[in-house]
PDB file of N, CA, C and O in Angstrom:
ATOM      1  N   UNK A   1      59.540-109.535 -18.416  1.00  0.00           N
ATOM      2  CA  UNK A   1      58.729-108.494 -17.792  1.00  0.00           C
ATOM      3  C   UNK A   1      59.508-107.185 -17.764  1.00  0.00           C
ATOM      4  O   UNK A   1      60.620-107.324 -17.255  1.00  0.00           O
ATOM      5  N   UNK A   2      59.193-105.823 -18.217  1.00  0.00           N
ATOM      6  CA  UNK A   2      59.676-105.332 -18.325  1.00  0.00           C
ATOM      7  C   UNK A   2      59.702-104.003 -16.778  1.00  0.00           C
ATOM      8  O   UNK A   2      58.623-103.833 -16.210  1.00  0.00           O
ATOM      9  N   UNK A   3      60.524-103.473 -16.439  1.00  0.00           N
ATOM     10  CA  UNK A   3      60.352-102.770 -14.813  1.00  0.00           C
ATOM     11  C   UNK A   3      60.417-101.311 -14.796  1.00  0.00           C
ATOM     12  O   UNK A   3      61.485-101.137 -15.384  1.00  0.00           O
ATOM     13  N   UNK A   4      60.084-100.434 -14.579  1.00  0.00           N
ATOM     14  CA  UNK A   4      60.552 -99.188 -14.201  1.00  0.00           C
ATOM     15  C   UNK A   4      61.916 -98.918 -14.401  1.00  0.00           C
ATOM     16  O   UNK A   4      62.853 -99.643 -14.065  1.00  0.00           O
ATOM     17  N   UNK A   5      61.978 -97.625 -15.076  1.00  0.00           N
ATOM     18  CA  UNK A   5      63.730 -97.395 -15.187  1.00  0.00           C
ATOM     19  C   UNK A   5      63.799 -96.496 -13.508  1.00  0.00           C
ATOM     20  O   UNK A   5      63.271 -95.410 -13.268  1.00  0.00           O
ATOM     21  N   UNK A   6      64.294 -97.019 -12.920  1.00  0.00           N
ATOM     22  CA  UNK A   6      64.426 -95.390 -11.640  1.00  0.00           C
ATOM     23  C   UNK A   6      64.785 -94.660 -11.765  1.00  0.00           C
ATOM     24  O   UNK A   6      65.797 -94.406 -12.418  1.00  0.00           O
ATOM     25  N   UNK A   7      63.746 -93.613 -10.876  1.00  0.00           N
ATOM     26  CA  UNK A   7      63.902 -92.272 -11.410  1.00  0.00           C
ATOM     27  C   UNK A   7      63.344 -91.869 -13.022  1.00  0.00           C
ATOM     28  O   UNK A   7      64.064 -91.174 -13.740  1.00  0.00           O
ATOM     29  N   UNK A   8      62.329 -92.248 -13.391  1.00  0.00           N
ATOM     30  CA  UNK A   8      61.847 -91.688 -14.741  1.00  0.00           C
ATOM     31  C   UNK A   8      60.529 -90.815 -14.293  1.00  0.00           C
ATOM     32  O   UNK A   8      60.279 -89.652 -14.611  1.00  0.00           O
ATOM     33  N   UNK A   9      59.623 -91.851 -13.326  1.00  0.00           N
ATOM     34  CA  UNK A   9      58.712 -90.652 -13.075  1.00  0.00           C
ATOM     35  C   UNK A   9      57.409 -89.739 -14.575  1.00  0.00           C
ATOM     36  O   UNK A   9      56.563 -88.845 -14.570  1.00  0.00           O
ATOM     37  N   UNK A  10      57.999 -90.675 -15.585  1.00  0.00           N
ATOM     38  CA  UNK A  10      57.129 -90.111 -16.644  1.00  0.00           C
ATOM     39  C   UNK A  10      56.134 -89.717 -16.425  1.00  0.00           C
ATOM     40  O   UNK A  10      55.801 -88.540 -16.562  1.00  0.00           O
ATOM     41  N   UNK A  11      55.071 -91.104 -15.828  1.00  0.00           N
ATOM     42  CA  UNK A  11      53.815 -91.437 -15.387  1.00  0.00           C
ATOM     43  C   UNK A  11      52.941 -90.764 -14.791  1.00  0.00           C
ATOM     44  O   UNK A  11      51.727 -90.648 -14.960  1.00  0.00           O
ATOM     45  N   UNK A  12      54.195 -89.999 -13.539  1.00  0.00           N
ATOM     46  CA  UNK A  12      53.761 -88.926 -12.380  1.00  0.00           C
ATOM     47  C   UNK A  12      53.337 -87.975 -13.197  1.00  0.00           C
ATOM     48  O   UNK A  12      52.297 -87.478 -12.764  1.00  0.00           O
ATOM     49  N   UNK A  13      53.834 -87.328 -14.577  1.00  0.00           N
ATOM     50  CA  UNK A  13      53.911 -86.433 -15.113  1.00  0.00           C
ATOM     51  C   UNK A  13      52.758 -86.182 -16.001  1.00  0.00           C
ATOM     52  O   UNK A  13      51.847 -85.364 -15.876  1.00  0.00           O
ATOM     53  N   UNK A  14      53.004 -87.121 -16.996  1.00  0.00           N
ATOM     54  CA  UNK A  14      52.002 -87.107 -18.218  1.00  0.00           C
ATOM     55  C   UNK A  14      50.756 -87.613 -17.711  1.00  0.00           C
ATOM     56  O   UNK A  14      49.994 -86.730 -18.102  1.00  0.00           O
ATOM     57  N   UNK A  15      50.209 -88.253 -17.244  1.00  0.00           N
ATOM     58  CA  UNK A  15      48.829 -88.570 -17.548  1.00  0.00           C
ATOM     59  C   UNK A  15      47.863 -88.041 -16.657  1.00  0.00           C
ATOM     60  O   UNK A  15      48.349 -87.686 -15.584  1.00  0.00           O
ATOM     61  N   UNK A  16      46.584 -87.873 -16.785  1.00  0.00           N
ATOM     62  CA  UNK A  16      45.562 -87.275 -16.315  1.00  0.00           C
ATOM     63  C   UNK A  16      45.532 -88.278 -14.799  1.00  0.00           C
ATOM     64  O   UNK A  16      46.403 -89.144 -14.712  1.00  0.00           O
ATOM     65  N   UNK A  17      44.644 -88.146 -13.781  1.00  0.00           N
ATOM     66  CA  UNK A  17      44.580 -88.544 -12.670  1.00  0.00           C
ATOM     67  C   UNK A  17      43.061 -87.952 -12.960  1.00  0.00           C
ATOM     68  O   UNK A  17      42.852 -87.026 -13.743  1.00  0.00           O
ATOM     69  N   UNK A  18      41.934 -88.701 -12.127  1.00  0.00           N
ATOM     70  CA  UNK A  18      40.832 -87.731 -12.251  1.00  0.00           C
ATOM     71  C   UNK A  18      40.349 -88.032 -10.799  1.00  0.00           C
ATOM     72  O   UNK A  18      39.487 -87.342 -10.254  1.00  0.00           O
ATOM     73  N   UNK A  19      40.946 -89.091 -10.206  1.00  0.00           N
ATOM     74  CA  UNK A  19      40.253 -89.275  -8.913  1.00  0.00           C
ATOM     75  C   UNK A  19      41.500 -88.437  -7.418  1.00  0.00           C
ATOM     76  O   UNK A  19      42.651 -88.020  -7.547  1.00  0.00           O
ATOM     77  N   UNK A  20      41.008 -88.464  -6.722  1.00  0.00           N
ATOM     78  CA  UNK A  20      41.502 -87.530  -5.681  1.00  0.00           C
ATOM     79  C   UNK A  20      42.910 -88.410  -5.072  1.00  0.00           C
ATOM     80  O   UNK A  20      42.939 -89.639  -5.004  1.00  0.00           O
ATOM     81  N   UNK A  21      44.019 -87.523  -4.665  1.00  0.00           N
ATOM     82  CA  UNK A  21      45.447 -88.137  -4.508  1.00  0.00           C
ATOM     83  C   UNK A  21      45.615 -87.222  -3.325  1.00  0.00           C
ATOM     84  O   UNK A  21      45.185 -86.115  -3.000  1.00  0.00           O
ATOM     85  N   UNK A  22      46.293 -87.995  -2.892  1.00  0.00           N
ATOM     86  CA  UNK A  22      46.941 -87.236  -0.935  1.00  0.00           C
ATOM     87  C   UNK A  22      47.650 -86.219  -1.285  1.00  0.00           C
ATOM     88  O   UNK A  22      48.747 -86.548  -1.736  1.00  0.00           O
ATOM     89  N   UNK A  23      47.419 -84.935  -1.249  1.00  0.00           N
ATOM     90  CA  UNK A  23      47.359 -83.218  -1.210  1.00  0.00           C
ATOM     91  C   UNK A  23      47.299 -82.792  -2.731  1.00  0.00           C
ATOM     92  O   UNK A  23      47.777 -81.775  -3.235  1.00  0.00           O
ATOM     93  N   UNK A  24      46.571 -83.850  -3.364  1.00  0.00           N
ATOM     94  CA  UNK A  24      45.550 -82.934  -4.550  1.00  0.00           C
ATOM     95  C   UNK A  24      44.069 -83.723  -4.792  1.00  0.00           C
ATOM     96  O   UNK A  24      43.664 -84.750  -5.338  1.00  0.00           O
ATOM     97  N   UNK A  25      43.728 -83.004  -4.316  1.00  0.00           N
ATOM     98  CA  UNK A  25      42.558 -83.523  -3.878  1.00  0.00           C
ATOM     99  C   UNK A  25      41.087 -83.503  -5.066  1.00  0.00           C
ATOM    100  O   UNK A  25      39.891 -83.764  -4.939  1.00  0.00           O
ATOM    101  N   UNK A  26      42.164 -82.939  -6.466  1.00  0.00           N
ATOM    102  CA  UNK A  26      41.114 -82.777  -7.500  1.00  0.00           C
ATOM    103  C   UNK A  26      41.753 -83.430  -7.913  1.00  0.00           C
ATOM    104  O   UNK A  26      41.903 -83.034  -9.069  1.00  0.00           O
ATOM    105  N   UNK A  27      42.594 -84.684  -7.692  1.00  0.00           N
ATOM    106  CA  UNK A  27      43.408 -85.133  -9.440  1.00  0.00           C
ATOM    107  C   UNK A  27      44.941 -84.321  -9.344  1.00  0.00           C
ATOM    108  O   UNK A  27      45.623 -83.771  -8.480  1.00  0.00           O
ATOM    109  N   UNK A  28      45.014 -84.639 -10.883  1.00  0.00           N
ATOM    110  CA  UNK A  28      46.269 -83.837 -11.927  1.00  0.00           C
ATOM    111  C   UNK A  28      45.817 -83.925 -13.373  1.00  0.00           C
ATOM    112  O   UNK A  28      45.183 -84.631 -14.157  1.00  0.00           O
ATOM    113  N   UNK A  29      46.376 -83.019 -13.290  1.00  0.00           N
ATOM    114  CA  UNK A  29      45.751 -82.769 -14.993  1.00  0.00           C
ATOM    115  C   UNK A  29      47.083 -83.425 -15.844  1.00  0.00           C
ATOM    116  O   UNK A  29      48.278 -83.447 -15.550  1.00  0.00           O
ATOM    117  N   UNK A  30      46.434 -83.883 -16.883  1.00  0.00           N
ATOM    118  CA  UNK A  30      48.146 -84.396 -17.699  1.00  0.00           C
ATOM    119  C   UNK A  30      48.895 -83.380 -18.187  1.00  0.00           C
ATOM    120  O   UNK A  30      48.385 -82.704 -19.081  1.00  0.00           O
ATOM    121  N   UNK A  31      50.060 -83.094 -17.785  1.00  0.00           N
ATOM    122  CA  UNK A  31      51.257 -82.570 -17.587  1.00  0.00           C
ATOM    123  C   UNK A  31      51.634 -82.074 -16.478  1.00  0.00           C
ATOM    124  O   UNK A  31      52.684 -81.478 -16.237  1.00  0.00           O
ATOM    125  N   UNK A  32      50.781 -82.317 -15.795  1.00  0.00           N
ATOM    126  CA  UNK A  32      51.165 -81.779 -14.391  1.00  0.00           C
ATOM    127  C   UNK A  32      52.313 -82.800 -13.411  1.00  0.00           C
ATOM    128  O   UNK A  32      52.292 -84.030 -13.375  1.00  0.00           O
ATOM    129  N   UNK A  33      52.969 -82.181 -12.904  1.00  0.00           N
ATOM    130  CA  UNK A  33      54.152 -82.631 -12.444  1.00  0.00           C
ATOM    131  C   UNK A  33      52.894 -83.426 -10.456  1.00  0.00           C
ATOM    132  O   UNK A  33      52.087 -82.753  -9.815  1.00  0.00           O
ATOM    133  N   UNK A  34      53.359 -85.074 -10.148  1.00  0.00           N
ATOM    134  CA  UNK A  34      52.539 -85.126  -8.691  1.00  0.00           C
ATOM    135  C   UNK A  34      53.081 -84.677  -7.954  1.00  0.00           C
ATOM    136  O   UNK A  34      54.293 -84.755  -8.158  1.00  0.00           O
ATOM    137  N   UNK A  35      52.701 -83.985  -6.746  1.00  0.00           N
ATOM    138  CA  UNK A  35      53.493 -83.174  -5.665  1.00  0.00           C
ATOM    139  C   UNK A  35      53.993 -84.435  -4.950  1.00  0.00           C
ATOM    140  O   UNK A  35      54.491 -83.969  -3.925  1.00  0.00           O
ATOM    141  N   UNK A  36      54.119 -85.546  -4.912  1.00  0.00           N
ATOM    142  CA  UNK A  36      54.716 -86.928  -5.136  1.00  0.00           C
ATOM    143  C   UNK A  36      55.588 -87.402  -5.211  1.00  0.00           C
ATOM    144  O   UNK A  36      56.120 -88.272  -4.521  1.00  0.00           O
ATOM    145  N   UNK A  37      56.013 -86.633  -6.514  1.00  0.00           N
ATOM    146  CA  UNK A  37      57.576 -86.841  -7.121  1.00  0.00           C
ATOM    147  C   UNK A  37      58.442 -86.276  -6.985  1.00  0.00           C
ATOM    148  O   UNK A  37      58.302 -85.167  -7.500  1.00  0.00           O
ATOM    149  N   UNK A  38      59.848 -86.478  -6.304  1.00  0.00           N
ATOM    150  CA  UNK A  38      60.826 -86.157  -5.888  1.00  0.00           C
ATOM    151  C   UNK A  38      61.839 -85.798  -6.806  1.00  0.00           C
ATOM    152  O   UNK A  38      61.956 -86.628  -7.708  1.00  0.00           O
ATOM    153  N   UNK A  39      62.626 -84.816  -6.877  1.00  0.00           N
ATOM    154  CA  UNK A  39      63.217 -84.031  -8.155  1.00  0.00           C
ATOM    155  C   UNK A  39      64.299 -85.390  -8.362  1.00  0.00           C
ATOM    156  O   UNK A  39      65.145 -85.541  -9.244  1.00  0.00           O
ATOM    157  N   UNK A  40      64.086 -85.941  -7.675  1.00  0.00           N
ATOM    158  CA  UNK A  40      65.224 -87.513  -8.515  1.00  0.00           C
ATOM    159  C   UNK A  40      64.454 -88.149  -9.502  1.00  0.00           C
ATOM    160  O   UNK A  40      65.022 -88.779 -10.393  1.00  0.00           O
ATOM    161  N   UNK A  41      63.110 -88.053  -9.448  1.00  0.00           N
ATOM    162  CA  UNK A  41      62.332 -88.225 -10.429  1.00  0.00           C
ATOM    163  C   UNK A  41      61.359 -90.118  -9.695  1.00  0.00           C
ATOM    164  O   UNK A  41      60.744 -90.853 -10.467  1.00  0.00           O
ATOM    165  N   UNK A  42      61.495 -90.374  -8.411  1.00  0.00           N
ATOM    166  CA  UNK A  42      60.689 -91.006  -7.631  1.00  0.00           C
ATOM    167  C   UNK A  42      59.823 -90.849  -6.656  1.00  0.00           C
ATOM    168  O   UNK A  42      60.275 -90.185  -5.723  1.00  0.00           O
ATOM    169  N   UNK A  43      58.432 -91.325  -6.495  1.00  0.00           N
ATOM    170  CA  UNK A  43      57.550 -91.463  -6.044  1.00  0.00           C
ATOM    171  C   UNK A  43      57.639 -91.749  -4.410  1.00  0.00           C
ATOM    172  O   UNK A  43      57.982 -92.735  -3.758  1.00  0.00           O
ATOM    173  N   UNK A  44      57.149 -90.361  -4.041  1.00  0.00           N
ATOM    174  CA  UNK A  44      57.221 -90.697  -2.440  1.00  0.00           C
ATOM    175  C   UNK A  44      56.256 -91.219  -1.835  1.00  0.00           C
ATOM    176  O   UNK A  44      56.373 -91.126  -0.613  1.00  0.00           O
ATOM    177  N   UNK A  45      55.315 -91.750  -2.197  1.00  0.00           N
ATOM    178  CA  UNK A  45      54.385 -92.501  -1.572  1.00  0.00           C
ATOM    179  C   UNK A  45      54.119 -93.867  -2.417  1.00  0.00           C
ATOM    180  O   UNK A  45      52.994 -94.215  -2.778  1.00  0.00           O
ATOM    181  N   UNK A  46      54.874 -94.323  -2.582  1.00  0.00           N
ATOM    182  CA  UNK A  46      55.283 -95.409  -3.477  1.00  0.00           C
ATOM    183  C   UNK A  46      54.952 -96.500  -3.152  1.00  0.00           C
ATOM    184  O   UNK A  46      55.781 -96.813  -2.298  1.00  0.00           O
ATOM    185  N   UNK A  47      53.952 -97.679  -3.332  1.00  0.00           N
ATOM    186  CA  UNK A  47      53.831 -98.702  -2.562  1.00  0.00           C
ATOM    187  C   UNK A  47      53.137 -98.507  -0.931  1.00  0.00           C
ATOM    188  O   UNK A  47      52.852 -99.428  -0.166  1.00  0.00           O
ATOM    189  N   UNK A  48      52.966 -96.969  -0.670  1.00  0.00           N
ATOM    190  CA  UNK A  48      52.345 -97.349   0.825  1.00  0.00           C
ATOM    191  C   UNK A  48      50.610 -97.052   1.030  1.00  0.00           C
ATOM    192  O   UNK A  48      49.808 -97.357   0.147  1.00  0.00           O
ATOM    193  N   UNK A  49      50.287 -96.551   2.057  1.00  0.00           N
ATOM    194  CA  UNK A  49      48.807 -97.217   2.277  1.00  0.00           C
ATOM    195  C   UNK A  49      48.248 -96.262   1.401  1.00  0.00           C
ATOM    196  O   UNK A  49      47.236 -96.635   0.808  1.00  0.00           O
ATOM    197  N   UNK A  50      48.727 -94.935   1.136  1.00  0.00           N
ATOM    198  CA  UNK A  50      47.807 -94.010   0.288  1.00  0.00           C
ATOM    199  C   UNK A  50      47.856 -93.791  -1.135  1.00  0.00           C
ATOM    200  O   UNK A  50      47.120 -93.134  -1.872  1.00  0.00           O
ATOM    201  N   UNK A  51      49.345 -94.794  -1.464  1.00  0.00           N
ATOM    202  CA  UNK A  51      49.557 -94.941  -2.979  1.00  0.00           C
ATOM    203  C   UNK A  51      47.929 -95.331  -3.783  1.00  0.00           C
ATOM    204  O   UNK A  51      47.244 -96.326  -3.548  1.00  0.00           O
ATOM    205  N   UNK A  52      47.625 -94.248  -4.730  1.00  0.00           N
ATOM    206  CA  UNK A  52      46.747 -94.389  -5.413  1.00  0.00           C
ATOM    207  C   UNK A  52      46.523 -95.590  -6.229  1.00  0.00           C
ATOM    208  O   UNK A  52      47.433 -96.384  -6.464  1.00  0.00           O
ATOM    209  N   UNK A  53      45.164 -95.752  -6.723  1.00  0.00           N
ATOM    210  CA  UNK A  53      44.843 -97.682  -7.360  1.00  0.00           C
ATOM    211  C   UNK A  53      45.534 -97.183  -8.564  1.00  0.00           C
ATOM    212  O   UNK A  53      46.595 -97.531  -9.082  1.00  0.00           O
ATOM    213  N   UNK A  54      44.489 -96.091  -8.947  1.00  0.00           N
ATOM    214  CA  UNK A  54      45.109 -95.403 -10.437  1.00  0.00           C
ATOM    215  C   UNK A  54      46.892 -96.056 -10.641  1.00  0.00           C
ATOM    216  O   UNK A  54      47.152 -97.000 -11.387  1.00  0.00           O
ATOM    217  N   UNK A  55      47.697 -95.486 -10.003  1.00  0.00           N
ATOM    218  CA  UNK A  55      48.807 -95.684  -9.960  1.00  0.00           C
ATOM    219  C   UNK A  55      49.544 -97.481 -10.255  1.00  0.00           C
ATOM    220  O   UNK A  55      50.265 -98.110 -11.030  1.00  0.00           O
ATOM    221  N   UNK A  56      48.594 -97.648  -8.805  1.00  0.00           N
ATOM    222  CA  UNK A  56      49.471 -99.245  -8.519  1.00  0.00           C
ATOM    223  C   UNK A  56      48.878-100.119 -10.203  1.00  0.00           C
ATOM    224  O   UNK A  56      49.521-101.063 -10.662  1.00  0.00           O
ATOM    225  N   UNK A  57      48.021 -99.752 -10.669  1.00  0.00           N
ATOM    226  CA  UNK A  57      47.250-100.166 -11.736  1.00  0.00           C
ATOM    227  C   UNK A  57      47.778 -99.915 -13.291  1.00  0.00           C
ATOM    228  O   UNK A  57      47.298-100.655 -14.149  1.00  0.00           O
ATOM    229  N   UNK A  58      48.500 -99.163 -13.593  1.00  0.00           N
ATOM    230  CA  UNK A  58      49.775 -98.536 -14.540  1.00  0.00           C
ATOM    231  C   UNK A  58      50.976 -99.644 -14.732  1.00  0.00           C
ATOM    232  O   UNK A  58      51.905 -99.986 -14.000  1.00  0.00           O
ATOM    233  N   UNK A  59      50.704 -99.905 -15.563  1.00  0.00           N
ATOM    234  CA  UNK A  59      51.733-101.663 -16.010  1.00  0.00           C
ATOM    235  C   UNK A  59      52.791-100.990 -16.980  1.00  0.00           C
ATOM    236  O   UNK A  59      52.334-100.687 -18.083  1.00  0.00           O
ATOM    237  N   UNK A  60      54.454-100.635 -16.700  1.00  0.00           N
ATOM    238  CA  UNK A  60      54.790-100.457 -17.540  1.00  0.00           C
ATOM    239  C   UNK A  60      55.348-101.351 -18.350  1.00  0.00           C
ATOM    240  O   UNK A  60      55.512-102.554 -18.148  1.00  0.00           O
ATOM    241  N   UNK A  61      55.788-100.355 -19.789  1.00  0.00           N
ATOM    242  CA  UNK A  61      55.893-101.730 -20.848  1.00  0.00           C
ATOM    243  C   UNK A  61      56.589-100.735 -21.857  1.00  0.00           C
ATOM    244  O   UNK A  61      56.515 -99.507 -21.896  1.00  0.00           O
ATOM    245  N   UNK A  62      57.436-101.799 -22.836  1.00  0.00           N
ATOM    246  CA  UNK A  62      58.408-101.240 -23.645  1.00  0.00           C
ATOM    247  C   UNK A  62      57.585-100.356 -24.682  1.00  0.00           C
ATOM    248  O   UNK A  62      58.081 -99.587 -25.505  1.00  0.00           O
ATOM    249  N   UNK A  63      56.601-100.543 -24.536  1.00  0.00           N
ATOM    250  CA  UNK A  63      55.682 -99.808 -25.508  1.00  0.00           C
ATOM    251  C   UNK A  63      55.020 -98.703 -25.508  1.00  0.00           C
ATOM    252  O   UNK A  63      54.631 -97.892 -26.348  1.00  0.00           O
ATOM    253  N   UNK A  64      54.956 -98.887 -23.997  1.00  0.00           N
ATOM    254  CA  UNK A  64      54.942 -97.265 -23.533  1.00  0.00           C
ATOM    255  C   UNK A  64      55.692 -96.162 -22.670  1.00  0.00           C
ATOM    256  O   UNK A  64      55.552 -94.952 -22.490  1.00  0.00           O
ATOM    257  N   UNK A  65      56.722 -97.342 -22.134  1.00  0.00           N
ATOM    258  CA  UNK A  65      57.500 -96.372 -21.550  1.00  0.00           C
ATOM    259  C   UNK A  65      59.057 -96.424 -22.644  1.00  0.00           C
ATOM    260  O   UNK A  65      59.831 -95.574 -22.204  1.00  0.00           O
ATOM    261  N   UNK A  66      59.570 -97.036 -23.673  1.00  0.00           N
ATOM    262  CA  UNK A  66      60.392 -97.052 -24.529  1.00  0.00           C
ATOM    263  C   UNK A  66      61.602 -97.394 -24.007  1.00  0.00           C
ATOM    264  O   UNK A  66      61.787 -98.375 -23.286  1.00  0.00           O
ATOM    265  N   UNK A  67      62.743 -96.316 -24.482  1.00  0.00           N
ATOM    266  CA  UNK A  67      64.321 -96.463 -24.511  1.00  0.00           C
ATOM    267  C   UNK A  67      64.384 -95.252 -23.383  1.00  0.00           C
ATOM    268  O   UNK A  67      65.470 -95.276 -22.804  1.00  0.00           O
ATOM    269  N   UNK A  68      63.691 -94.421 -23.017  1.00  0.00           N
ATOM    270  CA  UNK A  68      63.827 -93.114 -22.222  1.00  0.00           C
ATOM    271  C   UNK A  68      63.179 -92.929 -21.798  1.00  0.00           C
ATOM    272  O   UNK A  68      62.121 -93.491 -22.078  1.00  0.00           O
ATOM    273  N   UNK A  69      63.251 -91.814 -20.565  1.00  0.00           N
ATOM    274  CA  UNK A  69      62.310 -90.788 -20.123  1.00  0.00           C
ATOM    275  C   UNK A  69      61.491 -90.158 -21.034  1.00  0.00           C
ATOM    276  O   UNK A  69      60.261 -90.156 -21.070  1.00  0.00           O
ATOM    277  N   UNK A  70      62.759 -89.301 -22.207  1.00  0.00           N
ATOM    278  CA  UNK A  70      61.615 -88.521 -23.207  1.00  0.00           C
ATOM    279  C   UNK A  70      60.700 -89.367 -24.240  1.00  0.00           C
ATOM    280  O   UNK A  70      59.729 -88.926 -24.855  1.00  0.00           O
ATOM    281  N   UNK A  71      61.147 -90.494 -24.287  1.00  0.00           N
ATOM    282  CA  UNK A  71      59.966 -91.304 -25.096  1.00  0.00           C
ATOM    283  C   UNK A  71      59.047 -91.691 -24.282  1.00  0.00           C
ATOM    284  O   UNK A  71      58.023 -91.954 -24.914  1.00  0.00           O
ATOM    285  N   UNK A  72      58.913 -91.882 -22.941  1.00  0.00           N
ATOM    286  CA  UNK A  72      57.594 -92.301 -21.918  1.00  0.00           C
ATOM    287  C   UNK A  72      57.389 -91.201 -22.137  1.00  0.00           C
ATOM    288  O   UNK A  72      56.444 -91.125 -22.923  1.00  0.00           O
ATOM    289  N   UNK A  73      57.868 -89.998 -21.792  1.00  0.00           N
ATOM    290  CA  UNK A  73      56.720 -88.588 -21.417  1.00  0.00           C
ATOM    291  C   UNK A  73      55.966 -88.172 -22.666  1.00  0.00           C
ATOM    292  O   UNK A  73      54.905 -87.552 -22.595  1.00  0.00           O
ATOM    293  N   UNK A  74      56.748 -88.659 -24.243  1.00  0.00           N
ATOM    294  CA  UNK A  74      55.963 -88.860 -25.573  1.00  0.00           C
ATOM    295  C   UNK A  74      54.441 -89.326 -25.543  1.00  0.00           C
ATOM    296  O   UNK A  74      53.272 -88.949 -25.615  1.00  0.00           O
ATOM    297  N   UNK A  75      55.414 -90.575 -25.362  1.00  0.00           N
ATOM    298  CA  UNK A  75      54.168 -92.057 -25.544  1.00  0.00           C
ATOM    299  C   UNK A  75      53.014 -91.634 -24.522  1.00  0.00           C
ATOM    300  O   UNK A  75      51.823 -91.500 -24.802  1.00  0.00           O
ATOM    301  N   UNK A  76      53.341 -91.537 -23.850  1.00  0.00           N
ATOM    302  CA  UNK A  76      52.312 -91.522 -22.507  1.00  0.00           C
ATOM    303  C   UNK A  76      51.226 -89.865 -22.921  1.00  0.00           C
ATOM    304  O   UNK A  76      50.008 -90.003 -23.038  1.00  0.00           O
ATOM    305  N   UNK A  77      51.812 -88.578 -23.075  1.00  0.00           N
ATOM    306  CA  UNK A  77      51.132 -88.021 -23.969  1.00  0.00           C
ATOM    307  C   UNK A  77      50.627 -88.013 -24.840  1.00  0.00           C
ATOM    308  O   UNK A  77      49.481 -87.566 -24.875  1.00  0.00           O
ATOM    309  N   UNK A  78      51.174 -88.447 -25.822  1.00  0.00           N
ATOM    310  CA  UNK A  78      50.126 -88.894 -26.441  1.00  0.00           C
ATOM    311  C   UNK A  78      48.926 -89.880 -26.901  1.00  0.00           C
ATOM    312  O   UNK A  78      48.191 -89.755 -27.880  1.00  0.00           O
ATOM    313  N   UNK A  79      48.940 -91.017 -25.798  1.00  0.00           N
ATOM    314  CA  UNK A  79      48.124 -91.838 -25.555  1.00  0.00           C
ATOM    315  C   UNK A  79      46.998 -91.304 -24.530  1.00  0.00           C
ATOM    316  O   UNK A  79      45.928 -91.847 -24.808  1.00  0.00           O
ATOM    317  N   UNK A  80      46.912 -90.641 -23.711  1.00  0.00           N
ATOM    318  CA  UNK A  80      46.863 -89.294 -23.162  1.00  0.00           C
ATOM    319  C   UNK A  80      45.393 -88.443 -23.646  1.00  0.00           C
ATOM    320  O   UNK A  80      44.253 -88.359 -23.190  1.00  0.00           O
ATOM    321  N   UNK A  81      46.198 -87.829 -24.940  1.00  0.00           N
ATOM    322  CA  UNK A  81      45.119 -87.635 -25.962  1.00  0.00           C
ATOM    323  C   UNK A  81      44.357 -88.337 -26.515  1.00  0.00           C
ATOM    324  O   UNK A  81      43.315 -87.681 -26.534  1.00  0.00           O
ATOM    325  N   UNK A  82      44.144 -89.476 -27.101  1.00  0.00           N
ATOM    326  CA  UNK A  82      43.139 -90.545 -27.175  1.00  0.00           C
ATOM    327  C   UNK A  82      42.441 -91.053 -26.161  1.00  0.00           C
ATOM    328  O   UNK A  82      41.737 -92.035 -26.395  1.00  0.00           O
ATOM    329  N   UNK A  83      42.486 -90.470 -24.763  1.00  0.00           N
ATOM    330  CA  UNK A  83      41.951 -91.119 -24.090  1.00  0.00           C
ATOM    331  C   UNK A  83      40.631 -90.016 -23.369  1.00  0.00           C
ATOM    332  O   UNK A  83      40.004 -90.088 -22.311  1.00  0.00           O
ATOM    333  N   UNK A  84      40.606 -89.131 -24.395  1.00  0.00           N
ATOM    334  CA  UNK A  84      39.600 -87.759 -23.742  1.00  0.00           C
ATOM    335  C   UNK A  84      38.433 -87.849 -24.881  1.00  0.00           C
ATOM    336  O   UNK A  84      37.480 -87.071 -24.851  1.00  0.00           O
TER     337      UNK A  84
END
């Protein structure tokens, strides 16, 4: 099973959100950084009652999150785009 690298935060970054998140209340657009993520590059509402489904629902995997950060924020962009 493959786990989160800590601190990558790709996820927060790249992908669209379209349903409403605790103090953005329209979403995120993909590339938008979540007001969420902590410049260590982790999720401050992580696991608790307002952590989004969207979120808890995001399975990572060597395939999309890779060898790096800059290959998740790749992959994840551009999967991203196929998905509009």
């Amino acid at each position: 099973m493959f786990v989160c690298r800590p601190g990558c935060g790709a996820c927060c970054i790249a992908i669209s959100i379209s349903s409403p998140l605790p103090g953005m209340p329209d979403g995120k657009k993909a590339g938008e950084r979540c007001v969420h993520l902590d410049d260590q590059g982790f999720c401050l509402i992580y696991n608790s009652n307002v952590f989004p489904l969207v979120c808890k629902n995001f399975k990572p995997s060597i395939e999309v999150c890779g060898k790096s950060r800059s290959h998740a924020l790749s992959k994840l962009a551009e999967l991203e785009m196929y998905t509009k």
